[in-house]
Phi, psi and omega in degrees: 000117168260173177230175192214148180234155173298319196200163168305070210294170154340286197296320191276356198269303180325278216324300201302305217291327187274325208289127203271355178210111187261220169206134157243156194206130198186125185220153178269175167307329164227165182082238209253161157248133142312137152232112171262149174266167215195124151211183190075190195259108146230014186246117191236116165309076180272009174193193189265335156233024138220152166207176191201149153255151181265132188241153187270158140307128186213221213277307168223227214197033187302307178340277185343300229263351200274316192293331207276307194279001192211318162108335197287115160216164190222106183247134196238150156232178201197125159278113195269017116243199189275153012281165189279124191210149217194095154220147189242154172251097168255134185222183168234153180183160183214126163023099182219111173284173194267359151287331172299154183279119185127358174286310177302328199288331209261325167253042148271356156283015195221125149308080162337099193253153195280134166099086172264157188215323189165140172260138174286084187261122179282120168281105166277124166313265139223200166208192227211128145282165130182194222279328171089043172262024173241355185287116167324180167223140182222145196269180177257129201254276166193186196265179183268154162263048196251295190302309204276357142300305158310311166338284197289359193259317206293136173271149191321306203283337193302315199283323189298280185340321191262339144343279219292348184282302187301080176258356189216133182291174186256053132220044177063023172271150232261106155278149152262131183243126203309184180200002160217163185266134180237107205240214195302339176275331172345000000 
């Protein structure tokens, strides 16, 4: 049975707050929906109706360009043990580069981890429980160090360069590509 809420409640903040992995989920009016898996502390609750993630540089940028064209996101958590929970964020939301006016404000709620690229910040829609009794159960081992590792090996102008490239989702839609590099001091 699901239920549905106005806002983030104590009990939904704690739940969200433990979870070592979340899924974003964003489509544009065409093309493909996204969907990604989210690790590290990169998920923060700033209000009961609003939160926002620090986001990495990885394989592309769909988020970006889905949030610039359409605004629509959906964020799911999942409890891999007990008690068993399936709770989503749906919401609107957008972009904030480290160029943008609103970026200080929005990563000081954040440890900058290297190849930071941009934080999401969400406007909440409501949200949605339900019970998760088909999600295994799993334990959390760590996390990977691989991107943030990669990150930190890359030289600044080589990552500023290959950013700067990335101007289009792979279904042609318009990205802003970041303009500063957060590496090995991050």
């Amino acid at each position: 049975m699901a239920d549905f809420f106005d806002e983030l409640t104590e009990k939904h903040i704690a739940f969200v707050e433990k979870q070592p992995i979340f899924f974003v989920a964003t489509a544009a009016a065409d093309g493909r929906i996204n969907l990604s898996p989210k690790g590290y502390d990169a998920f923060r609750v700033l209000a009961p109706d609003r939160v926002a993630y620090l986001d990495l540089g990885g394989s592309g940028n769909e988020t970006h360009a889905h949030l610039v064209a359409d605004g629509r996101v959906t964020l799911m958590f999942c409890a891999f043990e007990n008690p068993a929970l399936i709770f989503r964020i749906y919401g609107h939301g957008k972009p904030v580069l480290p160029q943008d006016e609103g970026w200080a404000d929005l990563a000081a709620h954040f440890e900058l981890l290297p190849g930071t690229r941009q934080i999401f910040d969400i406007s909440v829609d409501n949200v949605q429980t339900s019970c998760g009794w088909g999600v295994p159960m799993m334990e959390h081992v760590k996390d990977r160090e691989t991107l943030k590792k990669a990150h930190r090996q890359i030289d600044e102008q080589a990552w500023l360069d290959k950013v700067a490239g990335r101007t289009e989702s792979i279904d042609g839609l318009p990205v802003r590509p970041t303009n500063r590099y957060f590496g090995a001091d991050a």
